[in-house]
N, C-alpha and C positions, 0 to 999 in steps of 0.2 A: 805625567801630565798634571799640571799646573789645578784644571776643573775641568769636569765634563759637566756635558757637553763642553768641550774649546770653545771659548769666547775671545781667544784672541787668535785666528792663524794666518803662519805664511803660506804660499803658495809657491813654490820653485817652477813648479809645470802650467802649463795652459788650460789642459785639459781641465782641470779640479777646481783653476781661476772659474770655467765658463759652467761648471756645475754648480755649482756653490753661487753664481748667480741664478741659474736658474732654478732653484731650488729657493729663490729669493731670501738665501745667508748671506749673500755679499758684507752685509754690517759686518760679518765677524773677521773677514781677511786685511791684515793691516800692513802686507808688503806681500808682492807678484815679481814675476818672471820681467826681465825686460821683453821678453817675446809676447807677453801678455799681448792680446788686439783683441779678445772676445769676451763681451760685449767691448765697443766702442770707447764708451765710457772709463772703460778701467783704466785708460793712460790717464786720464786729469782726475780719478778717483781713489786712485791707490799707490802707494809709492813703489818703485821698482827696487828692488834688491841683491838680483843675482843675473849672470846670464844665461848660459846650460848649463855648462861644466863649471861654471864658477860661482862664485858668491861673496858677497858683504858681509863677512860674518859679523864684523861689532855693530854694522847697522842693523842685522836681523837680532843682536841681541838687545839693543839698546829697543825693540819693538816689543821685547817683552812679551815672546808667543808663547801660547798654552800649546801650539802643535805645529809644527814643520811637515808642508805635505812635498814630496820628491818621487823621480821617476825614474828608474831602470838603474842600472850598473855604472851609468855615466856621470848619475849624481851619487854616486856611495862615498866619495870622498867628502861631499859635504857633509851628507848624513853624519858620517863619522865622525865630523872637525865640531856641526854643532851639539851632538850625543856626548860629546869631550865635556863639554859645558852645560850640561847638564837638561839640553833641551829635549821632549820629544818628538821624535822623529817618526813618519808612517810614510813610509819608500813602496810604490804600486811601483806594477811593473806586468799592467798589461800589454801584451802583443797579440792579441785577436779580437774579434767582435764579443764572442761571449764574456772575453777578458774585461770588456769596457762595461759592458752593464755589471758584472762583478761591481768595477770602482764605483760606479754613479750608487747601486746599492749601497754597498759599503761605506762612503762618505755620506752618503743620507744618513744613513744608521748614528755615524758617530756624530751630526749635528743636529740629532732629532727630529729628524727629516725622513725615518721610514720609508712613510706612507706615499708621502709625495715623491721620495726618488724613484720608489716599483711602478709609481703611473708616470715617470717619466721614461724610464726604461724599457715600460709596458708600449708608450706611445713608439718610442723608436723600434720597437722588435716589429709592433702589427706597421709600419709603417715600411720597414725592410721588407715583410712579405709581400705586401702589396707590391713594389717593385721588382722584384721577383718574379709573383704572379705574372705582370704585363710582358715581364722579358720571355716569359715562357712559348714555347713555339716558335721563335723569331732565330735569321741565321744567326752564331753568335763568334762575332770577330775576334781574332788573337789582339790579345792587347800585351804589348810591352810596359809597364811602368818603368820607367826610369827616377827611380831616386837621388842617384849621384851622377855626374859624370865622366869624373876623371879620379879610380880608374871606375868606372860602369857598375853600378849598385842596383838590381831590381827590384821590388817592392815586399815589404814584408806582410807578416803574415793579414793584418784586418784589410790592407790596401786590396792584396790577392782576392781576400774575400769578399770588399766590396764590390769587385770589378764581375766575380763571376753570379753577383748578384743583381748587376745592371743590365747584363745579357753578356757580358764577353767569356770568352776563353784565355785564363791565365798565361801567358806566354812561355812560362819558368816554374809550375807547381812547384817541382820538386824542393826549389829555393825557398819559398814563402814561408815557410814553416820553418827557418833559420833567425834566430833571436840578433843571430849578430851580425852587421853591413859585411864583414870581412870575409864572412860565409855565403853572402849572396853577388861576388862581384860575377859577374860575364865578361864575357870578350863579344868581337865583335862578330868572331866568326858565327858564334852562337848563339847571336840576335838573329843575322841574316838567317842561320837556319832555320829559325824559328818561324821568320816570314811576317811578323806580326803584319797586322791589319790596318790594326789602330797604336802609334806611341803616347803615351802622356808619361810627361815628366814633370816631377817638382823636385828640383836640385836645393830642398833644406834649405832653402830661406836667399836663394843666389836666383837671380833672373835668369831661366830658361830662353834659348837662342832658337828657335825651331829650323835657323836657315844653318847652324852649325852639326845639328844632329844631320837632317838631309845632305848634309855633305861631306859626311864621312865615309871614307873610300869601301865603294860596292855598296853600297845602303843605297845606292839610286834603284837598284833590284827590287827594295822590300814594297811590297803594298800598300804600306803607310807614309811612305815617301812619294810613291806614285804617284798616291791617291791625294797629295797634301794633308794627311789626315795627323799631323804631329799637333799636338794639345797640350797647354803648359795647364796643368792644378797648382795655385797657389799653396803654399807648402801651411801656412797654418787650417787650411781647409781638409788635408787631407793627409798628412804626416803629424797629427798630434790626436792619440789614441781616445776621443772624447766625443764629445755631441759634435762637434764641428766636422768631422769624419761619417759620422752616421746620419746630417745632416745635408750641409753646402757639397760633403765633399763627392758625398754618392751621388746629390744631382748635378754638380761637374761631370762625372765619368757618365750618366746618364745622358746627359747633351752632347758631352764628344763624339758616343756609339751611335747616335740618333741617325 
């Protein structure tokens, strides 16, 4: 690394874009994710550089970063291409709730930012119990997440964990705890068993069809089909492991359960 604290970095993920503003670093990120949308602002404030799996590498180099921030096993071939050239790289790769205040500390830490990212993390944990708290005692409906659709992808593990923190019941535990989409597909016959109550889907960034899921043969059975109760979560709200998840995306599933 170039100087620490980094005074100059990129951002490949969302999540680290939306900490790093709130954390009020923003000055120091000088290219994001094309997926970036949190805050609002960062499309006309920052330049975009990569997409998931892909990336600009001579435009991230021509940025001249002190640190490359990247997500999971899907970005290691970039890590790797800009590690080639001599950049540093810091690849998180949380998949649960406690995974995410991990990053928000940890990225505080490496921008001198402590202090304020354990009162940010602090805010989100008393803020999860409290939700929690009110779910307590209330029936709590089977919920399906749907993350893909074709073939059938359920929710991984923070989604899991938000949901059984709004009040519902996981539909698929056993999955949740599965790091890789390829490990959580279902079939259909094993939704219907499921029975779920309540669906919500966010098909990763593809518009959710709620009259296409209701109409997939024998799903007119389930309770959440009965009951109209199909919910789309917009996918940067609740599929990118960050404040946007422990924020927008839990009071989504909390208004779907309602």
């Amino acid at each position: 690394m170039k100087r620490f604290p980094p005074e100059r970095i990129v951002c490949l993920t969302e999540e680290t874009v939306e900490t790093l503003y709130l954390l009020g670093e923003e000055a120091r990120i000088v290219g994001v994710s094309g997926y970036a949308v949190r805050p609002k602002r960062v499309r006309q404030e920052k330049p975009r550089v990569s997409a998931f799996t892909s990336a600009d590498i001579p435009k991230i180099l021509a940025l001249e970063p002190d640190l490359v921030l990247t997500f999971s096993d899907l970005q290691a071939g970039i890590a790797a291409d800009l590690m080639r050239e001599g950049i540093a790289v810091m690849g998180y790769n949380q998949r649960s709730i406690a995974g995410i205040f991990t990053m928000i500390r940890h990225l505080g830490a490496m921008v001198d930012q402590g202090s304020r990212a354990d009162q940010l993390a602090g805010h989100y944990e008393q803020r999860l119990a409290q939700v929690a708290a009110k779910a307590e005692g209330r029936p709590r409906p089977i919920v399906y997440f749907e993350e893909w659709d074709d073939p059938m992808i359920t929710g991984i593990g923070w989604v899991s964990e938000l949901i059984e923190i709004a009040g519902g019941r996981e539909a698929f535990p056993h999955l949740a705890g599965k790091d890789k989409a390829r490990d959580r597909i279902v079939t259909s016959e094993q939704v219907i068993a499921a029975a779920p109550d309540v669906i919500l889907a966010s098909w990763c960034g593809k518009k959710v069809r709620p009259e296409k899921i209701a109409a997939r043969p024998g799903w007119d059975v389930l309770p959440a089909v009965r009951d109209g109760r199909i919910v789309e979560i917009k996918s940067p709200l609740i599929l990118q492991p960050g404040p946007a998840a422990l924020g927008d995306g839990l009071d989504a599933i909390v208004a779907a359960l309602a």
